[in-house]
MARVEXTOR-866233 format. One line per field, with one value per residue (C-alpha): residue in one letter; x, y, z; chain. Coordinates in steps of 0.2 Angstrom, whole numbers, plus 2048, in hexadecimal, padded with zeros to 3 digits. Layout:
% residues N
r c(a:...)
c1 c(X:...)
c2 c(Y:...)
c3 c(Z:...)
c c(A:...)
This chain:
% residues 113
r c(x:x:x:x:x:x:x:x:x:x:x:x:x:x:x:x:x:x:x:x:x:x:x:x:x:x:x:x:x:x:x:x:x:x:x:x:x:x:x:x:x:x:x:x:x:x:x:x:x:x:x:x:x:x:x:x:x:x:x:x:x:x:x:x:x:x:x:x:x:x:x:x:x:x:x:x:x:x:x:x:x:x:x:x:x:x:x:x:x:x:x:x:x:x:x:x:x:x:x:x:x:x:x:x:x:x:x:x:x:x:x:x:x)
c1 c(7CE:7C9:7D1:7CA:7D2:7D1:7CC:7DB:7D0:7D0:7E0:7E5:7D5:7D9:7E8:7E6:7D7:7E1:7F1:7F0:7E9:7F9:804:810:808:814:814:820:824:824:829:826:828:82E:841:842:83C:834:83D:839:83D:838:832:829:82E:822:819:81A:80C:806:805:7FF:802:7F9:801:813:809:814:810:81A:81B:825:82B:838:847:842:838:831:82C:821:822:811:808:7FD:7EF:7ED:7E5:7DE:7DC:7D2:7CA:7BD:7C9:7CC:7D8:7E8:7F3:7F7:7FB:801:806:814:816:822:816:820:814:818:80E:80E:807:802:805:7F4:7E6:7E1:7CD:7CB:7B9:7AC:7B0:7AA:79B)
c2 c(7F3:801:80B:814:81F:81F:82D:830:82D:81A:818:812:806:7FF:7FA:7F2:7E8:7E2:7DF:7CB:7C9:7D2:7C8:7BC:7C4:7C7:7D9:7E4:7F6:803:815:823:836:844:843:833:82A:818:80C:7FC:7FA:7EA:7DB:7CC:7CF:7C9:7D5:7D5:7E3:7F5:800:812:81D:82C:834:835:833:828:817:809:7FA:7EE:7DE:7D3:7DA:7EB:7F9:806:813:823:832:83E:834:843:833:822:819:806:7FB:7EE:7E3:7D4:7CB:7D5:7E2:7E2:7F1:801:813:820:831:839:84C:84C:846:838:827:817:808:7F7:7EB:7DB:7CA:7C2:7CA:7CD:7CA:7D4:7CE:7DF:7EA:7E7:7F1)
c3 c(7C2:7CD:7D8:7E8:7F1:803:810:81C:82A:821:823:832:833:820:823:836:82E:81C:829:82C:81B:813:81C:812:802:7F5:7EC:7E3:7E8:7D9:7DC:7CF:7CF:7C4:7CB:7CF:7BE:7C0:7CD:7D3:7E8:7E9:7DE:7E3:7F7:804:810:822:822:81F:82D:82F:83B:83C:84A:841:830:82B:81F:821:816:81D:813:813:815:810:81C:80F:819:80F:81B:819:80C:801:7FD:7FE:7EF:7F0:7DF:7DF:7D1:7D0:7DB:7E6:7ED:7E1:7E5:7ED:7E9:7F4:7EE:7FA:7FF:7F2:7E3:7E2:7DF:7EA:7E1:7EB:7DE:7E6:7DC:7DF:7E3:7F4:7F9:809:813:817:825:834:83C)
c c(A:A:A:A:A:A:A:A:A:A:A:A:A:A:A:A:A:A:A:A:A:A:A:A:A:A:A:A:A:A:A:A:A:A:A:A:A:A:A:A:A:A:A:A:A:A:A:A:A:A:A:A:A:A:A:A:A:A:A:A:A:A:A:A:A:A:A:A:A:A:A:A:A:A:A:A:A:A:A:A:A:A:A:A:A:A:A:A:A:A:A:A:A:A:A:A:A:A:A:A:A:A:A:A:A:A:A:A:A:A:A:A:A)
């Protein structure tokens, strides 16, 4: 497994392209930090989307019955293996590490030109 992180100039476009793909997806939400120790949010729930805005920059994962919102996100991580894209990693302003693991692999087609 690799991980890539992304440009904040990506942002926005990564997440409006992967947006239908993610949709129904399962994925767990992890969040780690000094202060906060290691706390799973969310297991096994399935997304409604990932939305960045860079105006308010703000990242909102929304999922079943739970909006997790990451105000000022510091970076934006991708993890993909032969699969395909299997996870998610944003560091806040705070340091603190929101992981969205997804259960199965996500295979996301080449950007368009």
């Amino acid at each position: 497994m690799t991980s890539r992180i992304l440009a904040r100039p990506e942002w926005h476009f990564f997440f409006e392209r992967m947006a239908k793909a993610l949709r129904g997806k399962r994925a767990q939400v992890e969040i780690t930090g000094l202060r906060l120790g290691d706390q799973i949010q969310a297991k096994s729930v399935p997304l409604v989307g990932i939305t960045f805005d860079p105006k308010g920059d703000l990242l909102e994962i929304a999922m079943e019955g739970l909006d997790h919102l990451i105000h000022k996100p510091a970076s934006i991580a991708i993890l993909e293996g032969v699969d395909g894209l299997s996870g998610l990693e944003i560091v806040d302003s705070d340091q603190h590490r929101q992981i969205i693991t997804l259960t199965s692999p996500l295979r996301l087609s080449a950007p368009d030109e």
